[in-house]
CHARMM internal coordinates of N, CA and C (Angstrom, degrees):
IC EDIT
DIST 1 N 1 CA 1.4380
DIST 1 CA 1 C 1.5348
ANGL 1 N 1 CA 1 C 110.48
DIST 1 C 2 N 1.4005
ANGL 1 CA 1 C 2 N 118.13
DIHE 1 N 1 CA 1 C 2 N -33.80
DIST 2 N 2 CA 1.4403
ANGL 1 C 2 N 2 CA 110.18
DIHE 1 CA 1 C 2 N 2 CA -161.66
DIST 2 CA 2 C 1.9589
ANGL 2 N 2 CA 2 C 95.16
DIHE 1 C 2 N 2 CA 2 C -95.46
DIST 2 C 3 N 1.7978
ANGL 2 CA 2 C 3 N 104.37
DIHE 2 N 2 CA 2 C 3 N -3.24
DIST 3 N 3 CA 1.3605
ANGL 2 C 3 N 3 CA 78.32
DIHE 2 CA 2 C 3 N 3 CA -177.72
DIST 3 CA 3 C 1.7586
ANGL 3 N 3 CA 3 C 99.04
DIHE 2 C 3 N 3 CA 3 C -83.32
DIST 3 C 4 N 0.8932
ANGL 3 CA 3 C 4 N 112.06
DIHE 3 N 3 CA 3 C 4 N -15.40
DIST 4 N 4 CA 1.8304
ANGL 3 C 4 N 4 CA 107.64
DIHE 3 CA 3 C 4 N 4 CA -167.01
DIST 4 CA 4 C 1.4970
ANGL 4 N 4 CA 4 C 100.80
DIHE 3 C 4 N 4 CA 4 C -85.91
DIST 4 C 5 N 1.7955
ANGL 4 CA 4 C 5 N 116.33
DIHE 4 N 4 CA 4 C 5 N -11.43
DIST 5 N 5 CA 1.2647
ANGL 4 C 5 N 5 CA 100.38
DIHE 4 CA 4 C 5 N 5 CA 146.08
DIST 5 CA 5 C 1.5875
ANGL 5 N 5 CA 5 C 142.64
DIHE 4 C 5 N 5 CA 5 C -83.80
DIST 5 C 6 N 1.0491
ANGL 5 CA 5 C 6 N 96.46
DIHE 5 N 5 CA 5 C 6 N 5.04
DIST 6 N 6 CA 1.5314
ANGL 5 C 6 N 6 CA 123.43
DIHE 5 CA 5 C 6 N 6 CA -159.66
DIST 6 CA 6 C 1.7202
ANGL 6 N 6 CA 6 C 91.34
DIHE 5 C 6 N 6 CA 6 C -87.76
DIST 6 C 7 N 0.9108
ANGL 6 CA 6 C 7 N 95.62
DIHE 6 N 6 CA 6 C 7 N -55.05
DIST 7 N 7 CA 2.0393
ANGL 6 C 7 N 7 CA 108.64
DIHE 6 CA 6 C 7 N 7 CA -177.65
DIST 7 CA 7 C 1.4409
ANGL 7 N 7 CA 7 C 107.37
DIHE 6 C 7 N 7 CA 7 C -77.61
DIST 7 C 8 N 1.2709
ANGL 7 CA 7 C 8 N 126.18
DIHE 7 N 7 CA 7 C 8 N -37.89
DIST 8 N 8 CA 1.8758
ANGL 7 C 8 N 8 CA 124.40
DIHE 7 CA 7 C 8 N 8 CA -174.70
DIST 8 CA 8 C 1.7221
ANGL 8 N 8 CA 8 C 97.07
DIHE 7 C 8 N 8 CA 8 C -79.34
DIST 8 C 9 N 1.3326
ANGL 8 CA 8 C 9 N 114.30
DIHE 8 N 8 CA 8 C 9 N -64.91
DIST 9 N 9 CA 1.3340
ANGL 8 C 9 N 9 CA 119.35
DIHE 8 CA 8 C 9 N 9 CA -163.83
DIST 9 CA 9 C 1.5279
ANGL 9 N 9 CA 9 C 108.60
DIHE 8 C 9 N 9 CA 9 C -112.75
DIST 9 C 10 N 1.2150
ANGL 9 CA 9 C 10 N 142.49
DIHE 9 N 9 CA 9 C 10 N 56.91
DIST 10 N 10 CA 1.2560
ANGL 9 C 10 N 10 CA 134.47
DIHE 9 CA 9 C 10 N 10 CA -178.79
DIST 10 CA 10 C 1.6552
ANGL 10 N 10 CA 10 C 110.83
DIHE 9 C 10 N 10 CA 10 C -34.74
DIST 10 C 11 N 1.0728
ANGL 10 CA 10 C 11 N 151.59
DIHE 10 N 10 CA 10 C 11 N -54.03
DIST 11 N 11 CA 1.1667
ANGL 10 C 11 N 11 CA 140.17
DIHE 10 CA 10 C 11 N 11 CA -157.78
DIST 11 CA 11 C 1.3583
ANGL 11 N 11 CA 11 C 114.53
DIHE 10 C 11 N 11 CA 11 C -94.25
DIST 11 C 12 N 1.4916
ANGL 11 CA 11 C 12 N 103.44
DIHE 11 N 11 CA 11 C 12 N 2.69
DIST 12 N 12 CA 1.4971
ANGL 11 C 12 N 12 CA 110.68
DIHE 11 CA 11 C 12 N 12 CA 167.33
DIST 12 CA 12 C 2.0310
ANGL 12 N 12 CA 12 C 111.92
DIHE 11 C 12 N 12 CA 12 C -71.61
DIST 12 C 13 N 1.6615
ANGL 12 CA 12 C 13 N 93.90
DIHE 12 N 12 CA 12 C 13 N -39.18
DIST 13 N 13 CA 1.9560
ANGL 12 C 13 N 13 CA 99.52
DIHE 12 CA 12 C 13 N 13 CA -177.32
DIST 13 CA 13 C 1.7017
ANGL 13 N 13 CA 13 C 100.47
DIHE 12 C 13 N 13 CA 13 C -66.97
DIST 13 C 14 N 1.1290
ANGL 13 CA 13 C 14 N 146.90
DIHE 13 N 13 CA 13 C 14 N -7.20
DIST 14 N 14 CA 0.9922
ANGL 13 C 14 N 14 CA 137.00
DIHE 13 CA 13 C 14 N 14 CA -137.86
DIST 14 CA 14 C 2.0246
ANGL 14 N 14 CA 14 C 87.80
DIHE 13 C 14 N 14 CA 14 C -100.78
DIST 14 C 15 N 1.6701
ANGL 14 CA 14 C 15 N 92.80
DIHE 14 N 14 CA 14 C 15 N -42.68
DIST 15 N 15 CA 1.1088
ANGL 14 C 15 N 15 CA 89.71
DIHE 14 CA 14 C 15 N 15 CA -152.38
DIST 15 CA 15 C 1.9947
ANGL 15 N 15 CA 15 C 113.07
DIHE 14 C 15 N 15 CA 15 C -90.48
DIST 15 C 16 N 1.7044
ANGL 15 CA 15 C 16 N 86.83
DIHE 15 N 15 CA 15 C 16 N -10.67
DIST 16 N 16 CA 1.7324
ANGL 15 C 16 N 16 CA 103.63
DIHE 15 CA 15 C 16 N 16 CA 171.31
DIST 16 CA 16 C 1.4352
ANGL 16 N 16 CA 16 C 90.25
DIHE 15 C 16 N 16 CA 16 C -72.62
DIST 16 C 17 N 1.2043
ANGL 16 CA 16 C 17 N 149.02
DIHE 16 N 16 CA 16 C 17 N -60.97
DIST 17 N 17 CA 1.6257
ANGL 16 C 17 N 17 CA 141.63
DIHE 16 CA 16 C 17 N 17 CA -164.23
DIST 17 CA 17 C 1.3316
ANGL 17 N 17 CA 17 C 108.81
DIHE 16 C 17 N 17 CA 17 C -56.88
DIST 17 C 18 N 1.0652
ANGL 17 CA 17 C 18 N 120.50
DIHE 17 N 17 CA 17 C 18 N -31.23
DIST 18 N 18 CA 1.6222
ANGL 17 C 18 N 18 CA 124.77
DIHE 17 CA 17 C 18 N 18 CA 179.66
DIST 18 CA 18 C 1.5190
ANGL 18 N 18 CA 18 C 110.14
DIHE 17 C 18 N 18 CA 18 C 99.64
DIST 18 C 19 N 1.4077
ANGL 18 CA 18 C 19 N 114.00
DIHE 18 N 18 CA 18 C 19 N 49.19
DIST 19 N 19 CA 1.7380
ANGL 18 C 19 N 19 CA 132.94
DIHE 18 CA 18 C 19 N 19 CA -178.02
DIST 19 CA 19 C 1.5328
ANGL 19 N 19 CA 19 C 97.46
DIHE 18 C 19 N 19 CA 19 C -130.99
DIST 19 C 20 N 1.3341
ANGL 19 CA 19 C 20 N 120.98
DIHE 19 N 19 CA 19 C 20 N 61.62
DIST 20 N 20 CA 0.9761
ANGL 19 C 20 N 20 CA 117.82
DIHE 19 CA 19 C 20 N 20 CA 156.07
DIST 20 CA 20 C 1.8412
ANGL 20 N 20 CA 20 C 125.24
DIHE 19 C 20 N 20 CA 20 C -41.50
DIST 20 C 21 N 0.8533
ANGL 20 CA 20 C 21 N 111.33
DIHE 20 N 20 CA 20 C 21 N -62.45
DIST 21 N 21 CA 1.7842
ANGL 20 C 21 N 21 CA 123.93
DIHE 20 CA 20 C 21 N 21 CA 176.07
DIST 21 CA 21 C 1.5084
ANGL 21 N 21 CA 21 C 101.92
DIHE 20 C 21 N 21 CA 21 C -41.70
DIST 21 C 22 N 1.0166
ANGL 21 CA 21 C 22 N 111.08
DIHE 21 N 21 CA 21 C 22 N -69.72
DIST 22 N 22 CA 1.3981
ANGL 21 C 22 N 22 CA 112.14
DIHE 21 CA 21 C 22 N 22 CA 167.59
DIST 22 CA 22 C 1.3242
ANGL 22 N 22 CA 22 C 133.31
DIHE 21 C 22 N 22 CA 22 C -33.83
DIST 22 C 23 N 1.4935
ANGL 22 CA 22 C 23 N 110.27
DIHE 22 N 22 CA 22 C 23 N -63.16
DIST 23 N 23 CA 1.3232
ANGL 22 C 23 N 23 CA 108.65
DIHE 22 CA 22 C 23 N 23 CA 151.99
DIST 23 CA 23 C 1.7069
ANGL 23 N 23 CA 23 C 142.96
DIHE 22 C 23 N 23 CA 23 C -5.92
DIST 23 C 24 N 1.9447
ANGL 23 CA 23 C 24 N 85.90
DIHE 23 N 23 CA 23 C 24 N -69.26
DIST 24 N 24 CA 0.7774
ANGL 23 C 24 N 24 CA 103.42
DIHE 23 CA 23 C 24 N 24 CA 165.77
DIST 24 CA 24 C 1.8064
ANGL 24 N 24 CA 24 C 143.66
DIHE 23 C 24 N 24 CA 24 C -68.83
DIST 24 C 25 N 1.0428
ANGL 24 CA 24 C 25 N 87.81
DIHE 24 N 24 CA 24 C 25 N -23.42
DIST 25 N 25 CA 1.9226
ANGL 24 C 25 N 25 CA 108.88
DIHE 24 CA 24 C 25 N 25 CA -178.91
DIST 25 CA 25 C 1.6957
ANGL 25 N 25 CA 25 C 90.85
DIHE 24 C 25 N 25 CA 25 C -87.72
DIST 25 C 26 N 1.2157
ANGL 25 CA 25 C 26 N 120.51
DIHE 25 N 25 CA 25 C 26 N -22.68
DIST 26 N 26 CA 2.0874
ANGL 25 C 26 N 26 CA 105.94
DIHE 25 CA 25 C 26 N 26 CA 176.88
DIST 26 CA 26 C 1.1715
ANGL 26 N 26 CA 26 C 115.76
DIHE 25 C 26 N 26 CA 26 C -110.39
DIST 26 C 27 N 1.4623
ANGL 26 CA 26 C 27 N 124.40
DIHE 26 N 26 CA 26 C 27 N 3.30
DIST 27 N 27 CA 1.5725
ANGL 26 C 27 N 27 CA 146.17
DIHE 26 CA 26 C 27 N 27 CA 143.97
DIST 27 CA 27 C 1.8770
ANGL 27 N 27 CA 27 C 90.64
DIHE 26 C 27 N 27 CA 27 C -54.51
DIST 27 C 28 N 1.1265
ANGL 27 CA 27 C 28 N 113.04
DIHE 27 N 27 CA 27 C 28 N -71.15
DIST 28 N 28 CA 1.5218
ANGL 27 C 28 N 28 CA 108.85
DIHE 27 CA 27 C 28 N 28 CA -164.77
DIST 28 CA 28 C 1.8141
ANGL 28 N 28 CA 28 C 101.51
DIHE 27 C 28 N 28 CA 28 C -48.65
DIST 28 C 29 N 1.4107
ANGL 28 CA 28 C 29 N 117.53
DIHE 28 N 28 CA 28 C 29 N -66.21
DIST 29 N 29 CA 1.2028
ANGL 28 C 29 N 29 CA 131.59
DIHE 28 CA 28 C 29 N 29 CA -163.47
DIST 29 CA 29 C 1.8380
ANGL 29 N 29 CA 29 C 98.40
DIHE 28 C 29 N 29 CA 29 C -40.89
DIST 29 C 30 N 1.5403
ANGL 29 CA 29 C 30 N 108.14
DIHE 29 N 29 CA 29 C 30 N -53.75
DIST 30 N 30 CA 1.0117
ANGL 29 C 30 N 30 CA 124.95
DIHE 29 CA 29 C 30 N 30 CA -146.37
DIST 30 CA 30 C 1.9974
ANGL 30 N 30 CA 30 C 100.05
DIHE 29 C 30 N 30 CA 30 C -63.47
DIST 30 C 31 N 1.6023
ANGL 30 CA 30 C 31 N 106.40
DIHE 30 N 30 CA 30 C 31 N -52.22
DIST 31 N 31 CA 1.2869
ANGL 30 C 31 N 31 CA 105.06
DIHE 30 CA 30 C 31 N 31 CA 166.36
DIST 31 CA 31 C 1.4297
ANGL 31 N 31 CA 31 C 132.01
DIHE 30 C 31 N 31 CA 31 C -35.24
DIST 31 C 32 N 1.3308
ANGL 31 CA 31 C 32 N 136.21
DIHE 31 N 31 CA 31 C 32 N -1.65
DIST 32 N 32 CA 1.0903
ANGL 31 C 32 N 32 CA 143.47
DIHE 31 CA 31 C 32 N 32 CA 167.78
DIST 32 CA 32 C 1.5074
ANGL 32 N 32 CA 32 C 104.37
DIHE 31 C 32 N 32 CA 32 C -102.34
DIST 32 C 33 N 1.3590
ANGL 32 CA 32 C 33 N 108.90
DIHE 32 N 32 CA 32 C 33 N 146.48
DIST 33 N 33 CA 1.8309
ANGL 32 C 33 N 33 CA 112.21
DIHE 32 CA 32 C 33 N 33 CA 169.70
DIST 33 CA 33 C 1.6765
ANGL 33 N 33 CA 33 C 112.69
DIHE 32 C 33 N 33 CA 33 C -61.02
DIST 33 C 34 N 1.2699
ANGL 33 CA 33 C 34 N 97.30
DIHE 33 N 33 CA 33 C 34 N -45.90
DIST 34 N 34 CA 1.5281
ANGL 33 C 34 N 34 CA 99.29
DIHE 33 CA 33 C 34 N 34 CA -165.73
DIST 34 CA 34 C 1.5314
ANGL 34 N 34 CA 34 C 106.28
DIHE 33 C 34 N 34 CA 34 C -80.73
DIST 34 C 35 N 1.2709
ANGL 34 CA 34 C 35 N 122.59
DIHE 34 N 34 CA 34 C 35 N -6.17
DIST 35 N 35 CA 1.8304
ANGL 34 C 35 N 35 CA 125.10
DIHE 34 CA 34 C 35 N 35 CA 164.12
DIST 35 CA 35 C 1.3850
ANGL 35 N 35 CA 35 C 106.05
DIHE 34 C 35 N 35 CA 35 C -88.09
DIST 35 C 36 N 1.0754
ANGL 35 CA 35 C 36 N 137.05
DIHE 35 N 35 CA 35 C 36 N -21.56
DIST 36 N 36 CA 1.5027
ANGL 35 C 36 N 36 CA 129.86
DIHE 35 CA 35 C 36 N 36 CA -173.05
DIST 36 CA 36 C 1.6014
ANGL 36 N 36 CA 36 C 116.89
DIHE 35 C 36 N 36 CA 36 C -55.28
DIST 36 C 37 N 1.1421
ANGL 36 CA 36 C 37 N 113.62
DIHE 36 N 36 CA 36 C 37 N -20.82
DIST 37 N 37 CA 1.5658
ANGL 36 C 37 N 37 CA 138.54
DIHE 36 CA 36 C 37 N 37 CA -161.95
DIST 37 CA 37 C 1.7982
ANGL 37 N 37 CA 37 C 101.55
DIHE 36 C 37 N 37 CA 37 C -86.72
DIST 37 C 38 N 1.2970
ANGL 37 CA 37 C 38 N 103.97
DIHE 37 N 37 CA 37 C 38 N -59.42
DIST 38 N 38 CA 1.5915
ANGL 37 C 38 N 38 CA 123.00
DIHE 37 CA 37 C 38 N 38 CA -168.60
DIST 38 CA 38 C 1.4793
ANGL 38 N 38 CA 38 C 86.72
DIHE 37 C 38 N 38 CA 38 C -82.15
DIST 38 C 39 N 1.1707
ANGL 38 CA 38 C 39 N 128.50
DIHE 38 N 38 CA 38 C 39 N -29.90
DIST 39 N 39 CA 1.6580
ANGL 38 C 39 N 39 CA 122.39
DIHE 38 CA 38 C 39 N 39 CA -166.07
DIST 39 CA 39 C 1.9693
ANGL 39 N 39 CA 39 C 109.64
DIHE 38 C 39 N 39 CA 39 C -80.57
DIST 39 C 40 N 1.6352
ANGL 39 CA 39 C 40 N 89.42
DIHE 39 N 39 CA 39 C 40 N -25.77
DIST 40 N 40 CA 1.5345
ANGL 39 C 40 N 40 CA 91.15
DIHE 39 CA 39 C 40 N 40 CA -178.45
DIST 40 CA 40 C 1.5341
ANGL 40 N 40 CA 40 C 103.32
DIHE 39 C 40 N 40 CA 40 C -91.41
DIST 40 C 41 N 1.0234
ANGL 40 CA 40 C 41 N 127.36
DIHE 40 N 40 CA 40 C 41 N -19.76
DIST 41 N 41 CA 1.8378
ANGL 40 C 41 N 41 CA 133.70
DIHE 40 CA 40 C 41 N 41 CA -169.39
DIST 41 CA 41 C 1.5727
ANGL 41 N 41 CA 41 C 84.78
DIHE 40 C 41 N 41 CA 41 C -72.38
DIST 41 C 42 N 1.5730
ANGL 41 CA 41 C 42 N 108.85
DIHE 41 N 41 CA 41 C 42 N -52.97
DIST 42 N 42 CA 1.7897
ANGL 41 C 42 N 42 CA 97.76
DIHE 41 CA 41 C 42 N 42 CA -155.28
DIST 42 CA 42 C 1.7646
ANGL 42 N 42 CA 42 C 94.51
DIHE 41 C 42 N 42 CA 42 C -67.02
DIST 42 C 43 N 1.1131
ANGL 42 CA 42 C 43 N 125.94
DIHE 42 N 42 CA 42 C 43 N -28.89
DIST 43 N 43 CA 1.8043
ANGL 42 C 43 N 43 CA 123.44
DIHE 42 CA 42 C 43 N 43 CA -162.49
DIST 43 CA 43 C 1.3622
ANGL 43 N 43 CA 43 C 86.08
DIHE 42 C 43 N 43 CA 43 C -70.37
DIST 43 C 44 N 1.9855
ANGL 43 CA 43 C 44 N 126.40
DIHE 43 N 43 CA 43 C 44 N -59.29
DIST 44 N 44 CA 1.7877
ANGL 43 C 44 N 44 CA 109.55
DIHE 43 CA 43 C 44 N 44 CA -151.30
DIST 44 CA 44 C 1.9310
ANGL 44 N 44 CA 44 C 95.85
DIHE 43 C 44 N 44 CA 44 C -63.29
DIST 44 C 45 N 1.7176
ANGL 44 CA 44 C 45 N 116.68
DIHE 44 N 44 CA 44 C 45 N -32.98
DIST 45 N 45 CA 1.5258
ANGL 44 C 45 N 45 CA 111.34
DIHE 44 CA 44 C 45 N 45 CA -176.30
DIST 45 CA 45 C 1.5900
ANGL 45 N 45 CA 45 C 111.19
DIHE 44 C 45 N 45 CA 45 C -52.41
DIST 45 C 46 N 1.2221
ANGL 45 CA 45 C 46 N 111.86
DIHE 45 N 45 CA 45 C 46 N -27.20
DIST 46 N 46 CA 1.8213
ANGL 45 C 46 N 46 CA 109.86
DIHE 45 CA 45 C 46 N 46 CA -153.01
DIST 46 CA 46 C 1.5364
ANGL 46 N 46 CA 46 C 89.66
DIHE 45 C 46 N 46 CA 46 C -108.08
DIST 46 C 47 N 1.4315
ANGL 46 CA 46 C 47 N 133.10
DIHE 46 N 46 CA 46 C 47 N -9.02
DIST 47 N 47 CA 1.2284
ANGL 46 C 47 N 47 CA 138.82
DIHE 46 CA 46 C 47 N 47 CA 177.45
DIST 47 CA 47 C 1.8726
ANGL 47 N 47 CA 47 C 92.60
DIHE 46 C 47 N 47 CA 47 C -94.07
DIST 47 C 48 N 0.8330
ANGL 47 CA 47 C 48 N 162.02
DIHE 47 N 47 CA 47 C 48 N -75.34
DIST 48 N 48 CA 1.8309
ANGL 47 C 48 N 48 CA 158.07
DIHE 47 CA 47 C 48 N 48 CA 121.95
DIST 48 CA 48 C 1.4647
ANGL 48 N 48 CA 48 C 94.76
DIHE 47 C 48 N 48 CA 48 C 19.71
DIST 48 C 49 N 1.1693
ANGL 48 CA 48 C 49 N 139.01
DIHE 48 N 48 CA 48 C 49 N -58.54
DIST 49 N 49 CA 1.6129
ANGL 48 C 49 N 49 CA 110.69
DIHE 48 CA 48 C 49 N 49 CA -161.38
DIST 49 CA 49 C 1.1456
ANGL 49 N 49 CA 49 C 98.72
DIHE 48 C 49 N 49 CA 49 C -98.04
DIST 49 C 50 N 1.7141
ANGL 49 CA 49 C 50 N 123.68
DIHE 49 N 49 CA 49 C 50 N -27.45
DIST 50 N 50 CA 1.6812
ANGL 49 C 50 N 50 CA 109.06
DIHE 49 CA 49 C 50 N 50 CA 172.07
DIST 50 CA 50 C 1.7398
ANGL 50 N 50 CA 50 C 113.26
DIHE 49 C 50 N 50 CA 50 C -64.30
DIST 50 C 51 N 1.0678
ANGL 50 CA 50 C 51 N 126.64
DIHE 50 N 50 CA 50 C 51 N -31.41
DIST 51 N 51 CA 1.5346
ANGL 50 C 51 N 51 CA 122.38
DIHE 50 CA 50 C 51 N 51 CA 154.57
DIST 51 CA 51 C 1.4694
ANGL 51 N 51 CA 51 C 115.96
DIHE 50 C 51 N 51 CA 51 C -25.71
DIST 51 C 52 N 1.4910
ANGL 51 CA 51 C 52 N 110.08
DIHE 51 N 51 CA 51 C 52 N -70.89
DIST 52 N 52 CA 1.3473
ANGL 51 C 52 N 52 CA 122.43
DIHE 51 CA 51 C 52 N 52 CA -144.75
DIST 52 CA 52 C 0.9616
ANGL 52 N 52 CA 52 C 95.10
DIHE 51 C 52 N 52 CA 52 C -96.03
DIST 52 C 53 N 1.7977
ANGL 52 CA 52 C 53 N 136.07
DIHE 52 N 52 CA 52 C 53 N -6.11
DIST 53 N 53 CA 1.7739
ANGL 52 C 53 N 53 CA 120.04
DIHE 52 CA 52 C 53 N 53 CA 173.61
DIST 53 CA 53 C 1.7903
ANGL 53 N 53 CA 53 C 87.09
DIHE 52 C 53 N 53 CA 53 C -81.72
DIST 53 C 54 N 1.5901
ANGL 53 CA 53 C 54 N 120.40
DIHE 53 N 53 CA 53 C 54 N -43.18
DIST 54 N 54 CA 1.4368
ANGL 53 C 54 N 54 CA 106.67
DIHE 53 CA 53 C 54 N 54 CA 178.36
DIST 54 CA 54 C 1.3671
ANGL 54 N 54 CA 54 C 113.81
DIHE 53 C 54 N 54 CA 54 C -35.82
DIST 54 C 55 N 1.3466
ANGL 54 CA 54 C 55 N 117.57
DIHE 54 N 54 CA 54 C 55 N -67.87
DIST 55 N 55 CA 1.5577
ANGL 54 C 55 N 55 CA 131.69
DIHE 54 CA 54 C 55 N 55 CA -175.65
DIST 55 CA 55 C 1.5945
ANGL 55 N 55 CA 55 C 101.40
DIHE 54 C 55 N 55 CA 55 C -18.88
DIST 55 C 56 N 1.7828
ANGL 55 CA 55 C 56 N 96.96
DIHE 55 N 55 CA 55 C 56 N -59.78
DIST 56 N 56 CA 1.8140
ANGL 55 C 56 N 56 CA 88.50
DIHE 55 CA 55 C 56 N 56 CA -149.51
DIST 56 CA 56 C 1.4307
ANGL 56 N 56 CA 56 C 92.64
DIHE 55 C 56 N 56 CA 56 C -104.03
DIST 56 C 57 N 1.1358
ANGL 56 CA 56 C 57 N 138.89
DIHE 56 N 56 CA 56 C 57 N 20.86
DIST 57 N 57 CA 1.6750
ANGL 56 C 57 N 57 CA 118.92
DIHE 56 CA 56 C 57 N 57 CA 129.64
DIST 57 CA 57 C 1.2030
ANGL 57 N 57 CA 57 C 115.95
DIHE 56 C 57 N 57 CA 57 C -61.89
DIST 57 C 58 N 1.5662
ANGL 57 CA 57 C 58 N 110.99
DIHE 57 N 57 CA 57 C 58 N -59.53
DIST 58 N 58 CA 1.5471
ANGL 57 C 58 N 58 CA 103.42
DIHE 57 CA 57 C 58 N 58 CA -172.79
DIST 58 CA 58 C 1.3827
ANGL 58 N 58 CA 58 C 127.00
DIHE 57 C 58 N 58 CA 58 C -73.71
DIST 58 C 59 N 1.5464
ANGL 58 CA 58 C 59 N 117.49
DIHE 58 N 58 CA 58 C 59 N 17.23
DIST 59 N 59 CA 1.5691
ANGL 58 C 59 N 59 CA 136.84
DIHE 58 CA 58 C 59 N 59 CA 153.29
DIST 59 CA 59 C 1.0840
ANGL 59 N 59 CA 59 C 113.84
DIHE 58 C 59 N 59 CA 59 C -86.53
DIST 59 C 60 N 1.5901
ANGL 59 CA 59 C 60 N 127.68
DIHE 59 N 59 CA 59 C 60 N -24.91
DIST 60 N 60 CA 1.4437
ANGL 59 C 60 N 60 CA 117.66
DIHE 59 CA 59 C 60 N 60 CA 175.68
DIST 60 CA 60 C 1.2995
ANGL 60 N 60 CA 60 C 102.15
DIHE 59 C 60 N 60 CA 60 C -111.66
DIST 60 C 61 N 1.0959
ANGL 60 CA 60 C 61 N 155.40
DIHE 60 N 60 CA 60 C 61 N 38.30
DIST 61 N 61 CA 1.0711
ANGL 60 C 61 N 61 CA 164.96
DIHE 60 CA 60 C 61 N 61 CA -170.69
DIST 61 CA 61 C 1.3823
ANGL 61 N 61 CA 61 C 137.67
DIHE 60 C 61 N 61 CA 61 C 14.85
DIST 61 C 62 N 1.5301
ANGL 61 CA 61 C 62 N 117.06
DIHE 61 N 61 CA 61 C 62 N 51.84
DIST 62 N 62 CA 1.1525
ANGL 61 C 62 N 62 CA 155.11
DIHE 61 CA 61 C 62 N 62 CA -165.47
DIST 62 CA 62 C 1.7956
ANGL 62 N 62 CA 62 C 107.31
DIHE 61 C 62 N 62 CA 62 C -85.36
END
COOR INIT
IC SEED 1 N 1 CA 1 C
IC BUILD
């Protein structure tokens, strides 16, 4: 779900992960046509490492 938000609304994942700031700085990008592209690459990338920091807490058991 959050990846097809990641691609429709990029600055919407920013703020479910808990990157508010971010959010906000690809809200800006995103308002342009030609940022919407770079705005959704950076949300599915930052949506991929918020996965995988989950992963390896819940491998070390944190």
């Amino acid at each position: 779900m959050r990846l097809l938000l990641a691609i429709f609304l990029p600055f919407l994942v920013f703020f479910t992960i808990g990157r508010p700031i971010a959010g906000i700085i690809c809200l800006i990008l995103q308002i342009t046509l030609i940022g919407w592209v770079p705005a959704a690459i950076w949300a599915v990338y930052a949506l991929s490492q918020y996965k995988t920091d989950k992963k390896i807490e819940r491998a070390l058991g944190r």
